[in-house]
C-alpha positions as CSV (number, residue, x, y, z in Angstrom):
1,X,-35.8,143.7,-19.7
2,X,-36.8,143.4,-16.5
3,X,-34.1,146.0,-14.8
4,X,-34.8,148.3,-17.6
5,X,-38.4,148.8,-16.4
6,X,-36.8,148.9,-13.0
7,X,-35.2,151.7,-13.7
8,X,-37.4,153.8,-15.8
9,X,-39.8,153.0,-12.8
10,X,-37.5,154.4,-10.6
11,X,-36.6,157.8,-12.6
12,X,-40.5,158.6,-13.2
13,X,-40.5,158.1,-9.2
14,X,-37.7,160.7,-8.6
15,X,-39.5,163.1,-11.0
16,X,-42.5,162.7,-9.5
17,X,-40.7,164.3,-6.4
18,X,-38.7,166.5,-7.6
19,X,-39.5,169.5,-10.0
20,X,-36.6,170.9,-11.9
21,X,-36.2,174.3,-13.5
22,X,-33.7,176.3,-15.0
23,X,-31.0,173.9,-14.0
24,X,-32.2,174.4,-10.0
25,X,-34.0,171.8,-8.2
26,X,-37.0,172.9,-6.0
27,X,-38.6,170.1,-3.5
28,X,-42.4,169.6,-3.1
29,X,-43.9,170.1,0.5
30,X,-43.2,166.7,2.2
31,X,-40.4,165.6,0.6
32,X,-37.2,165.3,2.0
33,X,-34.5,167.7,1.0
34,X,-31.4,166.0,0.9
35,X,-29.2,169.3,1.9
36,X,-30.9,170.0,5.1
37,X,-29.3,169.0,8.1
38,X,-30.5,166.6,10.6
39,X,-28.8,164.2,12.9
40,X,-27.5,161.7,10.3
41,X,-25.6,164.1,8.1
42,X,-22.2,164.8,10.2
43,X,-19.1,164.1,8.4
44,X,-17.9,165.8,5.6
45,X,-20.6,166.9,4.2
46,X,-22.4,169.7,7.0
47,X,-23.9,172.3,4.5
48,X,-26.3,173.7,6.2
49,X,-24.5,173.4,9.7
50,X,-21.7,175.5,8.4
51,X,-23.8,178.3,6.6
52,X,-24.8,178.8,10.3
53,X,-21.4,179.9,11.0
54,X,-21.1,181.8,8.1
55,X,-23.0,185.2,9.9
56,X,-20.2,185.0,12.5
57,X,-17.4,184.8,10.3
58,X,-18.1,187.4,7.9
59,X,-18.1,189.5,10.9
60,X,-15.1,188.3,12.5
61,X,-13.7,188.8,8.8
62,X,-14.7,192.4,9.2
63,X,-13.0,193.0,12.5
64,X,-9.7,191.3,11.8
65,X,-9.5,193.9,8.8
66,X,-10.4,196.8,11.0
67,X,-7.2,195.0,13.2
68,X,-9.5,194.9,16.1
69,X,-8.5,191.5,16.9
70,X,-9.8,190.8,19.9
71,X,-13.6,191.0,18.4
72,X,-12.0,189.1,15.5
73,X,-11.0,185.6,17.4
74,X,-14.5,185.6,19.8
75,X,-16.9,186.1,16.3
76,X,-14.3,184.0,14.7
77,X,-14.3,181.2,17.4
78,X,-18.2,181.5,17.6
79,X,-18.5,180.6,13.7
80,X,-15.8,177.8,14.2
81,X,-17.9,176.0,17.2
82,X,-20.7,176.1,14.6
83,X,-18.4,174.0,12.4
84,X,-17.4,176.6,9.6
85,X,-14.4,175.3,8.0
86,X,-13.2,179.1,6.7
87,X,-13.3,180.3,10.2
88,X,-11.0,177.1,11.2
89,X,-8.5,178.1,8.8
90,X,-8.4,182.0,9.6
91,X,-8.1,180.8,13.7
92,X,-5.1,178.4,12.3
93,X,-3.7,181.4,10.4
94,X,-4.6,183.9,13.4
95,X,-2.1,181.5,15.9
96,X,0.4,180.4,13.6
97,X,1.3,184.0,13.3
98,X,0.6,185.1,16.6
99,X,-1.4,188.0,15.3
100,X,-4.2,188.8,17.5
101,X,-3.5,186.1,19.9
102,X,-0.7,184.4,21.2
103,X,1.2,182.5,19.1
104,X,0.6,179.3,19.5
105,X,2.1,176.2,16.8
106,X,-0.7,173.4,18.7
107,X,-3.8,175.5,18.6
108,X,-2.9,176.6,15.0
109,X,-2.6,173.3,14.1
110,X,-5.5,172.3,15.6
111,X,-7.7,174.7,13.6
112,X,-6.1,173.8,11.0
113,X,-6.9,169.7,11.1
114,X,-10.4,170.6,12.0
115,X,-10.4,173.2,8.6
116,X,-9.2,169.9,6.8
117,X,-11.7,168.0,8.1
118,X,-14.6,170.1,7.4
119,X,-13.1,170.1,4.0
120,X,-10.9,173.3,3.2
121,X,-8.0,171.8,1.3
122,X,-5.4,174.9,2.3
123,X,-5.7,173.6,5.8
124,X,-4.4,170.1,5.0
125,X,-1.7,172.2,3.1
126,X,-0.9,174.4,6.0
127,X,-1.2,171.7,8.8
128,X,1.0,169.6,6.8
129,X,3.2,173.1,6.7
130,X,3.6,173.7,10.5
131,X,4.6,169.9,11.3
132,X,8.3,170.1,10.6
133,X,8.3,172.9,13.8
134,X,6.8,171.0,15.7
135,X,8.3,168.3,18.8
136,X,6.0,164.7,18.6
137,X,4.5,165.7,22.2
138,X,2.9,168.9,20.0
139,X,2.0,167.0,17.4
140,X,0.1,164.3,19.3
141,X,-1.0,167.2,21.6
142,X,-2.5,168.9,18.9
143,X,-4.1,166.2,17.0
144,X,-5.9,164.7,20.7
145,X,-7.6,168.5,21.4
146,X,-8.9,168.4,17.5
147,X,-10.4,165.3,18.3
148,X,-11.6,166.7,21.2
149,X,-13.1,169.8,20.1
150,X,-14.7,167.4,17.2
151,X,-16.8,165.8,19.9
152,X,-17.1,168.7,22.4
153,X,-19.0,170.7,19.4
154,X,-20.4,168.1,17.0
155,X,-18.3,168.4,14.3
């Protein structure tokens, strides 16, 4: 009895902080909004981190179909060191094929870890893809600058 009153105590608490319409949620002025980043939410879960990079990538998008590569990789790159998993993957793509850069197997894979880290499932598919070319000095190569670049930007 005494946990049920617990928890009913503890839902009138949450709806007291929360008001919820139409399906969305909308926080009151002083309460904390569990989506918005601060210096405990790194990991797997960066929302509002990666919507940073999102700006960058749509316009490196727009190059890359307008073949101007060279703009591509620096607005792609810039959304990437912001921690934007998408951009990641298109960088993996963008040196596994050589096409606007130089091809180049350990940077592709690199993006590619760092896509699958920040939780864009083809990346893991593509990394795991671009292995069997690759010698063990790559492949540890590759994986030590992904750690690397992890720390280096904050990822």
């Amino acid at each position: 009895m005494l946990f049920i009153k617990y928890v009913l105590i503890s839902f009138f608490v949450c709806l007291q902080a929360l008001s919820v319409t139409a399906g969305t949620v909308t926080y009151q002025k002083g309460s904390v909004n569990p989506l918005q980043e601060t210096s405990s939410t790194r990991g797997s879960y960066q929302v509002s981190k990666g919507e940073r990079g999102q700006r960058e990538y749509n316009e490196g998008e727009r190059y890359r179909l307008a073949k101007d590569f060279v703009n591509a990789e620096k607005y792609l790159s810039k959304s990437a060191e912001k921690g934007y998993g998408p951009a990641h993957f298109r960088l993996g793509q963008m040196y596994a094929t050589g096409r606007g850069s130089v091809r180049s197997i350990v940077e592709a894979h690199m993006h590619y870890n760092l896509a699958s880290y920040l939780g864009i499932n083809d990346g893991r598919k593509a990394m795991l893809a671009i292995e069997p070319q690759m010698t063990d000095d790559q492949l540890e190569n590759a994986m030590r600058r992904a750690v690397s670049y992890r720390k280096r930007h904050n990822i």
